[in-house]
N, CA, C and O atoms as a CHARMM CRD file, in Angstrom:
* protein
*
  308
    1    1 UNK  N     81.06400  74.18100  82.42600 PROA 1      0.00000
    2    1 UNK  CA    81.24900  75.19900  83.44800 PROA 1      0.00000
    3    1 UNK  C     81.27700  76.57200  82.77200 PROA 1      0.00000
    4    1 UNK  O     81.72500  76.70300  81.63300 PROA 1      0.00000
    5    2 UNK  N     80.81600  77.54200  83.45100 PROA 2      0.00000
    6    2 UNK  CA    80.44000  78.95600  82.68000 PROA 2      0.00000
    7    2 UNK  C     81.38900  79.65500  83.70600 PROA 2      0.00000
    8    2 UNK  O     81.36100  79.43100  84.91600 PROA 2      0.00000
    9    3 UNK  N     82.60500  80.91600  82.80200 PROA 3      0.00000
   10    3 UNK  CA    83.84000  81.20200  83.20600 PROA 3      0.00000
   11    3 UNK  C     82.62300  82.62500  83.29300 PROA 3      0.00000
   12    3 UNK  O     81.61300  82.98600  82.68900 PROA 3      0.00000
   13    4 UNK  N     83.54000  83.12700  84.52900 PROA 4      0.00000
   14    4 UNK  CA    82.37700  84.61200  84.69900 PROA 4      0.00000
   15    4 UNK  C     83.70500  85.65400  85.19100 PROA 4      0.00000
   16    4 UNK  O     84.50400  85.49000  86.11300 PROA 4      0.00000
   17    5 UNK  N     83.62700  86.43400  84.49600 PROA 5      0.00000
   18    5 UNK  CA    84.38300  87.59600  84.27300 PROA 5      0.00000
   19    5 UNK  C     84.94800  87.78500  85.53200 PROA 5      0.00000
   20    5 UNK  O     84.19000  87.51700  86.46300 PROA 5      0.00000
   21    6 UNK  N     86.24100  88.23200  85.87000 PROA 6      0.00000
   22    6 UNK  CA    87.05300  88.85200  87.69400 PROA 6      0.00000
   23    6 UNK  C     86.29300  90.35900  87.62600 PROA 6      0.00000
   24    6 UNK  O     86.05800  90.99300  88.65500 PROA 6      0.00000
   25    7 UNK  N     85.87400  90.94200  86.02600 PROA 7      0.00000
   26    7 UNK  CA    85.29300  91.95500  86.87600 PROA 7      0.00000
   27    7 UNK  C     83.77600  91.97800  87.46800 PROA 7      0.00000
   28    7 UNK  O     83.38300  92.98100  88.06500 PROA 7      0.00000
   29    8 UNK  N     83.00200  90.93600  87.30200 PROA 8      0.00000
   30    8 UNK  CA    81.87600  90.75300  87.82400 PROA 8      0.00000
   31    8 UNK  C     82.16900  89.78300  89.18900 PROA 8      0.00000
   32    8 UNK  O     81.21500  89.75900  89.96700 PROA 8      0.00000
   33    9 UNK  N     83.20000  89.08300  89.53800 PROA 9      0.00000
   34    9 UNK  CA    83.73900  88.85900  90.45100 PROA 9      0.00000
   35    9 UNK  C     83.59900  90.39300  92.06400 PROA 9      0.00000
   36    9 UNK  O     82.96800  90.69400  93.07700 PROA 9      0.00000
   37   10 UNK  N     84.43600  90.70800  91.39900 PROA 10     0.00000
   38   10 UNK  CA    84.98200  91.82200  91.94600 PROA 10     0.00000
   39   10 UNK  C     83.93100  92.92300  92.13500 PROA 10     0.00000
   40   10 UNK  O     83.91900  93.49800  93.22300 PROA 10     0.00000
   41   11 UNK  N     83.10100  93.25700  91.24900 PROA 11     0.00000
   42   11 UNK  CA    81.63400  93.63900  91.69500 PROA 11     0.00000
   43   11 UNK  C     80.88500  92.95800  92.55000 PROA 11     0.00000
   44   11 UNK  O     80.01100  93.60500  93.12700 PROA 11     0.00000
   45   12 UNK  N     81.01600  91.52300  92.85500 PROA 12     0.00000
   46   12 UNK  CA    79.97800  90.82700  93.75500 PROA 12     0.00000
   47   12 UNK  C     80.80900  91.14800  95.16200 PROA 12     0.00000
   48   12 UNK  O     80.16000  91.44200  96.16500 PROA 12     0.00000
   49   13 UNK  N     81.74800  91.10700  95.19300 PROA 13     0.00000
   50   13 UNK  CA    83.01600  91.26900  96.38400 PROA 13     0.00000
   51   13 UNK  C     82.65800  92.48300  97.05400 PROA 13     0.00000
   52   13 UNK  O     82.47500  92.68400  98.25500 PROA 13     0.00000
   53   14 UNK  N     82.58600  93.29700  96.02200 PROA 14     0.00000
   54   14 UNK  CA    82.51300  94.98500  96.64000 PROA 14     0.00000
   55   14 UNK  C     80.62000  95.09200  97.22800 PROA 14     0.00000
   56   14 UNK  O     80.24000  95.93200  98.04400 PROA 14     0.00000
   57   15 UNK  N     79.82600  94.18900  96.66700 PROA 15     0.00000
   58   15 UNK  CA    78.74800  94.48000  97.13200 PROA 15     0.00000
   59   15 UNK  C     78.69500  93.97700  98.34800 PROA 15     0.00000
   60   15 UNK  O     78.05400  94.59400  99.19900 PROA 15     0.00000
   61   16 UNK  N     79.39600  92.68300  98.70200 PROA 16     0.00000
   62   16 UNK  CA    79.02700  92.00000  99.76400 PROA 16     0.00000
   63   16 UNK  C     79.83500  92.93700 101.10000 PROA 16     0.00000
   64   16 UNK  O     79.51500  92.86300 102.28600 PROA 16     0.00000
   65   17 UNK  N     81.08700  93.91800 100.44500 PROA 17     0.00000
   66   17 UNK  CA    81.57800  94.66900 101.61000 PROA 17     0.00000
   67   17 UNK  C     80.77600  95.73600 102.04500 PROA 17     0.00000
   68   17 UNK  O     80.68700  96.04400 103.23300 PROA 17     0.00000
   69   18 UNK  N     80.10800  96.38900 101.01400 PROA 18     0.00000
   70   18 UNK  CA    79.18100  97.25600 101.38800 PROA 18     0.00000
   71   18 UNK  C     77.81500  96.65200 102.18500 PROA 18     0.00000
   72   18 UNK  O     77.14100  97.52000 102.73900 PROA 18     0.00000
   73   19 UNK  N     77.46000  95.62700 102.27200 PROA 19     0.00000
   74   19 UNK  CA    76.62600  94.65800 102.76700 PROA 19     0.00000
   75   19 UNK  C     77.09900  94.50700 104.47800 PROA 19     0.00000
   76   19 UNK  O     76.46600  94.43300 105.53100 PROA 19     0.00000
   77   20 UNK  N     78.32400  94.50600 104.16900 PROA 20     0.00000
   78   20 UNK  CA    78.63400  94.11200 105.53600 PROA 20     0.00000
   79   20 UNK  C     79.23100  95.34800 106.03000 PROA 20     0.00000
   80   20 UNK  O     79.60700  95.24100 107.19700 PROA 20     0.00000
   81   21 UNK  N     79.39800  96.28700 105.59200 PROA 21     0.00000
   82   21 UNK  CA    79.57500  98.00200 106.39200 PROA 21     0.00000
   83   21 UNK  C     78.56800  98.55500 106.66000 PROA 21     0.00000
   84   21 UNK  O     78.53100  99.42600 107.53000 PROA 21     0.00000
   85   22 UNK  N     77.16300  98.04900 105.74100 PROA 22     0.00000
   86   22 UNK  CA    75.70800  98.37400 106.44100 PROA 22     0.00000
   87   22 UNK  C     75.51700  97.38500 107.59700 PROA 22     0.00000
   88   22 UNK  O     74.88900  97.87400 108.53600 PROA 22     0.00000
   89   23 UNK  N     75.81400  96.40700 107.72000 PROA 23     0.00000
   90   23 UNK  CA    75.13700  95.67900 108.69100 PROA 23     0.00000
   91   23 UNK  C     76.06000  95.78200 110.11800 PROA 23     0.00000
   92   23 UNK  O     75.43600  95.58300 111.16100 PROA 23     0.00000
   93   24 UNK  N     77.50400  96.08000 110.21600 PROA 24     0.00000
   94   24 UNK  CA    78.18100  95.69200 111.10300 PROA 24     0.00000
   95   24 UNK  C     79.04500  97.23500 111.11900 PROA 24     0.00000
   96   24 UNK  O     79.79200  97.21800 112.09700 PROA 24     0.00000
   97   25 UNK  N     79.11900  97.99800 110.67200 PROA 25     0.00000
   98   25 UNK  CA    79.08200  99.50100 110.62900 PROA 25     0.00000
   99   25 UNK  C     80.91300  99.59100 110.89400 PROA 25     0.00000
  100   25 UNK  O     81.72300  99.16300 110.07100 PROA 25     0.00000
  101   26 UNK  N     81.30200 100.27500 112.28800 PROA 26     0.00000
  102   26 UNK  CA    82.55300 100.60800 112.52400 PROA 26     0.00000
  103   26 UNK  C     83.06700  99.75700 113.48800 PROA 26     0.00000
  104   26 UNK  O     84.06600  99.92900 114.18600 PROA 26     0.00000
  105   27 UNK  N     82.33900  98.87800 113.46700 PROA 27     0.00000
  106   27 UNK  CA    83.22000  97.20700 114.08400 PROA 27     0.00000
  107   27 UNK  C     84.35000  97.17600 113.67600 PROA 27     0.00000
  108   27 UNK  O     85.34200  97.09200 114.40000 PROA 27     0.00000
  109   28 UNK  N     84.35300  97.25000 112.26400 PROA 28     0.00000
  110   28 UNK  CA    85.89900  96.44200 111.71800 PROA 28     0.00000
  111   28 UNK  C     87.33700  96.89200 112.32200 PROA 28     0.00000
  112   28 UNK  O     88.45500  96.37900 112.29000 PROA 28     0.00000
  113   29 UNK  N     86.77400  98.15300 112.91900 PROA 29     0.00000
  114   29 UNK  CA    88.20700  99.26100 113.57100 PROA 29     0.00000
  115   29 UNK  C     88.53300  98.47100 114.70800 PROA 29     0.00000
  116   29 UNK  O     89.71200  98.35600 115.04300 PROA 29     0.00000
  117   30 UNK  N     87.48800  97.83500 115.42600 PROA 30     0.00000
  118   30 UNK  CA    87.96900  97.22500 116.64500 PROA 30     0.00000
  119   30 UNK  C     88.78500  95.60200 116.74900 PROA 30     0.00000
  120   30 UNK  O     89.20800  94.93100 117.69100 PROA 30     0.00000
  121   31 UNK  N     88.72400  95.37300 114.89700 PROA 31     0.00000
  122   31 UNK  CA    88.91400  93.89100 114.88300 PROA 31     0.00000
  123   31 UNK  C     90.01700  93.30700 114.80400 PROA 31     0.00000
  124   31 UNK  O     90.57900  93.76500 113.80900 PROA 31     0.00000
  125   32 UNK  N     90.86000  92.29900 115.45600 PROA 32     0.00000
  126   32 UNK  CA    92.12900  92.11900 114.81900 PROA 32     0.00000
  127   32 UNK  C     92.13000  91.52300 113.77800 PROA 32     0.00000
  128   32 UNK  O     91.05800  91.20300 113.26600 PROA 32     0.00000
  129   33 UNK  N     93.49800  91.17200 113.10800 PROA 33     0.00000
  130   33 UNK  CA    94.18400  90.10700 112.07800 PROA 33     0.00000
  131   33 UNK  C     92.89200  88.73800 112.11300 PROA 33     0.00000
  132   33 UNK  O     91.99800  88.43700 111.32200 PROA 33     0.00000
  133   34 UNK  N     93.46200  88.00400 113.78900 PROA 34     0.00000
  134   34 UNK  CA    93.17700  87.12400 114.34100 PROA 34     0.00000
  135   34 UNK  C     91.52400  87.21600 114.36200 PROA 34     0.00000
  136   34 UNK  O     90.91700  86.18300 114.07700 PROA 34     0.00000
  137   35 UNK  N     90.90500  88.19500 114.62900 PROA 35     0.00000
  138   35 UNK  CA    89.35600  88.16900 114.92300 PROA 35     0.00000
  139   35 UNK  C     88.54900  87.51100 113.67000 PROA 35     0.00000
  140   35 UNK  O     87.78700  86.54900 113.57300 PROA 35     0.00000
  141   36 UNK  N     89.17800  88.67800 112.55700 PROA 36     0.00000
  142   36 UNK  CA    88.94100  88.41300 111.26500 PROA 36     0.00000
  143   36 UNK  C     89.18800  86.84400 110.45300 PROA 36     0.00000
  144   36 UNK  O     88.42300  86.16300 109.77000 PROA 36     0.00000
  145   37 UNK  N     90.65200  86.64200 110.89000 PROA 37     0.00000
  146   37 UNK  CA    90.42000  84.86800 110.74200 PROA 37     0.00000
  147   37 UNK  C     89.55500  84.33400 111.08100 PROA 37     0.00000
  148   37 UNK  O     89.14300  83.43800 110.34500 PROA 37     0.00000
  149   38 UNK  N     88.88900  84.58800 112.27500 PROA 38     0.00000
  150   38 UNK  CA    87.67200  83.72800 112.93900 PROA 38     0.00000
  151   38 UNK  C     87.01000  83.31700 112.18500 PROA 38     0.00000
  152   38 UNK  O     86.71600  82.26700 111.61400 PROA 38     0.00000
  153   39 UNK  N     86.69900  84.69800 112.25900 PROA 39     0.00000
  154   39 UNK  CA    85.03200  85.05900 111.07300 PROA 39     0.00000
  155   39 UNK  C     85.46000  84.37600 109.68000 PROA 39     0.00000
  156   39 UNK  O     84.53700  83.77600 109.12900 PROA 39     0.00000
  157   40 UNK  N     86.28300  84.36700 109.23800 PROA 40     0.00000
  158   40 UNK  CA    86.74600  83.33100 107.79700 PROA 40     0.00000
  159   40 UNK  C     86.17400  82.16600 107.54000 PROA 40     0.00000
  160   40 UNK  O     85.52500  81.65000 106.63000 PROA 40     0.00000
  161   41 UNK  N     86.85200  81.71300 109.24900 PROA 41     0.00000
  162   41 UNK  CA    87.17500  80.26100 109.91800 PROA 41     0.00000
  163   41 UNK  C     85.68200  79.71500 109.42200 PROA 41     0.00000
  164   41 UNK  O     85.37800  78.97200 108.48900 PROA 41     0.00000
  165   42 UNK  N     84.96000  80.31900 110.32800 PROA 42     0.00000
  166   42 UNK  CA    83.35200  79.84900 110.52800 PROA 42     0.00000
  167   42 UNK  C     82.85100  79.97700 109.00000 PROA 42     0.00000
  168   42 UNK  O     81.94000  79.22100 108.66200 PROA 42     0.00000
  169   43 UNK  N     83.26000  80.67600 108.26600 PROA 43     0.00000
  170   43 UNK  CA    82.79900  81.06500 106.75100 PROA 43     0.00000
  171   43 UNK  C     83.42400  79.80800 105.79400 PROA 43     0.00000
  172   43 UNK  O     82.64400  79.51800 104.88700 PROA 43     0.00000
  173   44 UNK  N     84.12000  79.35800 105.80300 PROA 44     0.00000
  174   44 UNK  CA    84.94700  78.83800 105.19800 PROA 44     0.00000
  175   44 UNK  C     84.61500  77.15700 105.93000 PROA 44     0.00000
  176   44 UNK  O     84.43400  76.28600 105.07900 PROA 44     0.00000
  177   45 UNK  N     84.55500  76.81700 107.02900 PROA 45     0.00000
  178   45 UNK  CA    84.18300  75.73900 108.05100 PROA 45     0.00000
  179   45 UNK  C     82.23100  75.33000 107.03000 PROA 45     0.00000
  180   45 UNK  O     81.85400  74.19300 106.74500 PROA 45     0.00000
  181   46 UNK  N     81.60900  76.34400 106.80000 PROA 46     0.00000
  182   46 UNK  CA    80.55300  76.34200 106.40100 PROA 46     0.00000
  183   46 UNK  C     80.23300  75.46800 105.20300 PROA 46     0.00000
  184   46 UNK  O     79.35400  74.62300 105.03500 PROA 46     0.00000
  185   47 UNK  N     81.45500  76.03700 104.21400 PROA 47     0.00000
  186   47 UNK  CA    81.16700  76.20100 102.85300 PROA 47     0.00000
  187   47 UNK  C     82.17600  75.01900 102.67200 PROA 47     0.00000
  188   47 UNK  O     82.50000  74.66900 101.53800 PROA 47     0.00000
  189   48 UNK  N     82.71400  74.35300 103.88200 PROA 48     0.00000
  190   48 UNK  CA    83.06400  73.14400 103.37000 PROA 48     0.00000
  191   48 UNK  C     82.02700  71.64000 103.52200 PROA 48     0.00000
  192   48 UNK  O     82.08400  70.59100 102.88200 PROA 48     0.00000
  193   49 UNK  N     81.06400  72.08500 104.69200 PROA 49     0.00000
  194   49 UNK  CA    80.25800  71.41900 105.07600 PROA 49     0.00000
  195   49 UNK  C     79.02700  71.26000 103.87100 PROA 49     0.00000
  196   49 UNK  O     78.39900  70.20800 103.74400 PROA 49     0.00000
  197   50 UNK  N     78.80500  72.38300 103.07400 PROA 50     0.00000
  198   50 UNK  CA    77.77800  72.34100 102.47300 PROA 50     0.00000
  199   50 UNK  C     78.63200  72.09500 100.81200 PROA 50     0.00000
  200   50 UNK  O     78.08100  72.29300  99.72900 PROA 50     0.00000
  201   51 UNK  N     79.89400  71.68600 100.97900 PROA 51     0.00000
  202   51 UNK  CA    80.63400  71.65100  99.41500 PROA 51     0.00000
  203   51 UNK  C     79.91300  70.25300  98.20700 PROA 51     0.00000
  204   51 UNK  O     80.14800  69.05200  98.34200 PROA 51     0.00000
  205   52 UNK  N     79.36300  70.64500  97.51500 PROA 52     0.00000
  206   52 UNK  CA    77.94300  69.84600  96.58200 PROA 52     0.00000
  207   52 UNK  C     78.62100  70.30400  95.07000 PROA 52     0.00000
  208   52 UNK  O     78.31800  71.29000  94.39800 PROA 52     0.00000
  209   53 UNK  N     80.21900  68.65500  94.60000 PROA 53     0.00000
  210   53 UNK  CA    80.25400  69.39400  93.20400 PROA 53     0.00000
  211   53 UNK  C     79.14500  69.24900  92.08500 PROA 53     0.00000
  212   53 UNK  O     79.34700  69.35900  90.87600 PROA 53     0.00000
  213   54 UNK  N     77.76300  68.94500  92.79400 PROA 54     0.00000
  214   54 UNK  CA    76.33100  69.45500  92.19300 PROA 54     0.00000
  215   54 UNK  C     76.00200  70.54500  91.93800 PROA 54     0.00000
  216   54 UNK  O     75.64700  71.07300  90.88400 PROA 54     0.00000
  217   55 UNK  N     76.14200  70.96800  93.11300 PROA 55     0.00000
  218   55 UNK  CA    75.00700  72.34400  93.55100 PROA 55     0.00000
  219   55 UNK  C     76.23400  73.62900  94.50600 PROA 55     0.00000
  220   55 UNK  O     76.10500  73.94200  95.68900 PROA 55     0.00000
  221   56 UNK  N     77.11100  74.04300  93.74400 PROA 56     0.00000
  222   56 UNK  CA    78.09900  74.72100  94.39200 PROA 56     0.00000
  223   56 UNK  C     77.29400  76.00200  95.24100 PROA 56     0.00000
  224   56 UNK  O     77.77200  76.62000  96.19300 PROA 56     0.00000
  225   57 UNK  N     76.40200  76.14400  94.83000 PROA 57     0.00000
  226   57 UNK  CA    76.35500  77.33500  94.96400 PROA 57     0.00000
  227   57 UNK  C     76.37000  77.90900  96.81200 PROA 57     0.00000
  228   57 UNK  O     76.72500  79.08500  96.89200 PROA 57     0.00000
  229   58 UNK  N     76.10600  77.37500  97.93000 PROA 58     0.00000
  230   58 UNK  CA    76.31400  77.69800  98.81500 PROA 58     0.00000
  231   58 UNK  C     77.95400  77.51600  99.18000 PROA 58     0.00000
  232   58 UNK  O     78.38400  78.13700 100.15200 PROA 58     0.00000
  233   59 UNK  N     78.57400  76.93500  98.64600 PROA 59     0.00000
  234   59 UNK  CA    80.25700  76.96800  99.02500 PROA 59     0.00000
  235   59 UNK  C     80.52600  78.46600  98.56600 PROA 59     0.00000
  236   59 UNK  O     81.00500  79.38400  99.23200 PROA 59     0.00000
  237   60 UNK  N     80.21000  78.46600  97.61400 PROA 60     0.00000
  238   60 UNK  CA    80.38300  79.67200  96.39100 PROA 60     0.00000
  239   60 UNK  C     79.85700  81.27500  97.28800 PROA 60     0.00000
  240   60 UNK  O     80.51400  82.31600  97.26800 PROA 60     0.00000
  241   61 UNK  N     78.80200  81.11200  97.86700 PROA 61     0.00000
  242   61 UNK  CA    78.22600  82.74100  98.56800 PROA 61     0.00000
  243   61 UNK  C     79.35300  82.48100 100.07300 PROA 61     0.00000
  244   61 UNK  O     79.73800  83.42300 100.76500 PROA 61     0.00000
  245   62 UNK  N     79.64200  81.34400 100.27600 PROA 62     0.00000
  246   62 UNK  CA    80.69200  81.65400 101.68000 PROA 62     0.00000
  247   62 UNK  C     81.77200  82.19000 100.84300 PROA 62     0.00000
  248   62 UNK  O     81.98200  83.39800 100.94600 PROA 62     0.00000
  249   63 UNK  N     82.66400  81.34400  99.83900 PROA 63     0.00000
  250   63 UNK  CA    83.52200  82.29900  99.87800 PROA 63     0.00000
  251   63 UNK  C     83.25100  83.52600  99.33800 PROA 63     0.00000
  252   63 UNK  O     83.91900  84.48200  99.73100 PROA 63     0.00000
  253   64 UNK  N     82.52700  83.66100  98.63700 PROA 64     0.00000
  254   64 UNK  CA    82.28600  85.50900  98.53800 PROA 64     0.00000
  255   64 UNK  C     81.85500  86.53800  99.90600 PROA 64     0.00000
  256   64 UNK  O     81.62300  87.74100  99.78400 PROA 64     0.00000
  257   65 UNK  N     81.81800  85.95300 100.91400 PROA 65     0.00000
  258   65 UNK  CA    81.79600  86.43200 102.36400 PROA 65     0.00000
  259   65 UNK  C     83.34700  86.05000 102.78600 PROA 65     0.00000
  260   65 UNK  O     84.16900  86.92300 103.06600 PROA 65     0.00000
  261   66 UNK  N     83.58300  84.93200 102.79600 PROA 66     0.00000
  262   66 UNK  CA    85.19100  85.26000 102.98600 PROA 66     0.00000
  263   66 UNK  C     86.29300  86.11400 102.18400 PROA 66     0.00000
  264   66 UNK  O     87.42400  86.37300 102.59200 PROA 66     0.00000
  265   67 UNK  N     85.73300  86.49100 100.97200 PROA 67     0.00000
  266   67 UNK  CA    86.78300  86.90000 100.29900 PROA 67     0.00000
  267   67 UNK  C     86.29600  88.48100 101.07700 PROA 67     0.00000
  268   67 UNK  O     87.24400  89.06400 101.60300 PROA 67     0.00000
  269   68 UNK  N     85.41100  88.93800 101.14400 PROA 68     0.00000
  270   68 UNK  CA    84.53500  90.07500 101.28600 PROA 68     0.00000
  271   68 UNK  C     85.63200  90.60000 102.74300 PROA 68     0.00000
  272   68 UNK  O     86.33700  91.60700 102.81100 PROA 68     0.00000
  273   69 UNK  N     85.47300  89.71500 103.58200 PROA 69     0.00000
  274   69 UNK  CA    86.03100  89.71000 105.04700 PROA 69     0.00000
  275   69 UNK  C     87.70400  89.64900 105.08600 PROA 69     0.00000
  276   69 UNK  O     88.33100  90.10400 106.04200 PROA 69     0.00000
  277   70 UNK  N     88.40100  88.97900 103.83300 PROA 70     0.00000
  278   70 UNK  CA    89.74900  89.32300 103.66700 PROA 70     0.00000
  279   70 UNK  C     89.93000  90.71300 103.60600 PROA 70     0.00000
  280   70 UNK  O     90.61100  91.26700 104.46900 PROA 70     0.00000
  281   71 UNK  N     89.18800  91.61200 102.31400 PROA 71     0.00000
  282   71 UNK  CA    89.21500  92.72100 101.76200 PROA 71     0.00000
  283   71 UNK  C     88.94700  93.65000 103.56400 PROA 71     0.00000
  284   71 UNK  O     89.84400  94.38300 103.98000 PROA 71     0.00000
  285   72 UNK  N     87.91300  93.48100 104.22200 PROA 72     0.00000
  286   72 UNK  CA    87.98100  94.16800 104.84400 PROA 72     0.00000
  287   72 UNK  C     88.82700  94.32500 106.23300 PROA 72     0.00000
  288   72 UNK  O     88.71800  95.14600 107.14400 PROA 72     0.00000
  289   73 UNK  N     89.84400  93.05800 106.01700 PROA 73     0.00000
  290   73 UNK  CA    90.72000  92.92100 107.00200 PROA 73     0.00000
  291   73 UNK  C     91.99600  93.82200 106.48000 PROA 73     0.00000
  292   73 UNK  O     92.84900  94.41700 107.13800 PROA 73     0.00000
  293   74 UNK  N     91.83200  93.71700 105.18600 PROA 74     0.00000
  294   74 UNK  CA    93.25400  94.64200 104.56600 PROA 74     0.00000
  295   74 UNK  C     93.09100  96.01300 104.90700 PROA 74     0.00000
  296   74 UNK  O     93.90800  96.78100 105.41500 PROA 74     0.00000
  297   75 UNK  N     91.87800  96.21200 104.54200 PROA 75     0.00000
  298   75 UNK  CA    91.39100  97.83800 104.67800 PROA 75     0.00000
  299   75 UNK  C     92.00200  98.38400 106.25800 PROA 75     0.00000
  300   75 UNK  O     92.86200  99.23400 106.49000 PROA 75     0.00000
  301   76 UNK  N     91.42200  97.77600 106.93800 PROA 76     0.00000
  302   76 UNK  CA    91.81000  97.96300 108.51100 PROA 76     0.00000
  303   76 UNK  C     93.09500  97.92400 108.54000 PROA 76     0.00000
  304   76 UNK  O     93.71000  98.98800 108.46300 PROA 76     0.00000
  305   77 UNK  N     93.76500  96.73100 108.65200 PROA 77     0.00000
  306   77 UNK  CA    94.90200  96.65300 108.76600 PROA 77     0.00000
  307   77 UNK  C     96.39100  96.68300 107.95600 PROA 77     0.00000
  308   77 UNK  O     97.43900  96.53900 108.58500 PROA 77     0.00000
């Protein structure tokens, strides 16, 4: 297994928020706690369905959309 740096972590995190402030703009102001769980829910519901300790890699881009969608639940709230 290849250990990959929290700060290249944390660079993929910040891209995927900027990813999702281009695509979904000033939504997040309108969103609750609860909304934002949703959106986790379904993210996380995903990346358990597709969990391959082969082939991680689609578990792996959900949670970097869930982690992405935590960050921007803090921001808001």
């Amino acid at each position: 297994m290849v250990k990959i740096s929290r700060e290249y972590i944390y660079k993929e995190v910040d891209k995927e928020r900027a990813y999702q402030d281009k695509k979904w703009g000033a939504l997040d102001d309108v969103n609750s706690v609860g909304d934002f769980l949703c959106y986790m829910k379904r993210f996380l519901d995903h990346a358990m369905q597709e969990n391959n300790p082969k082939s991680p890699s689609f578990a792996l881009d959900d949670i970097r959309k869930i982690t992405a969608l935590g960050v921007a639940c803090m921001e808001v709230h």
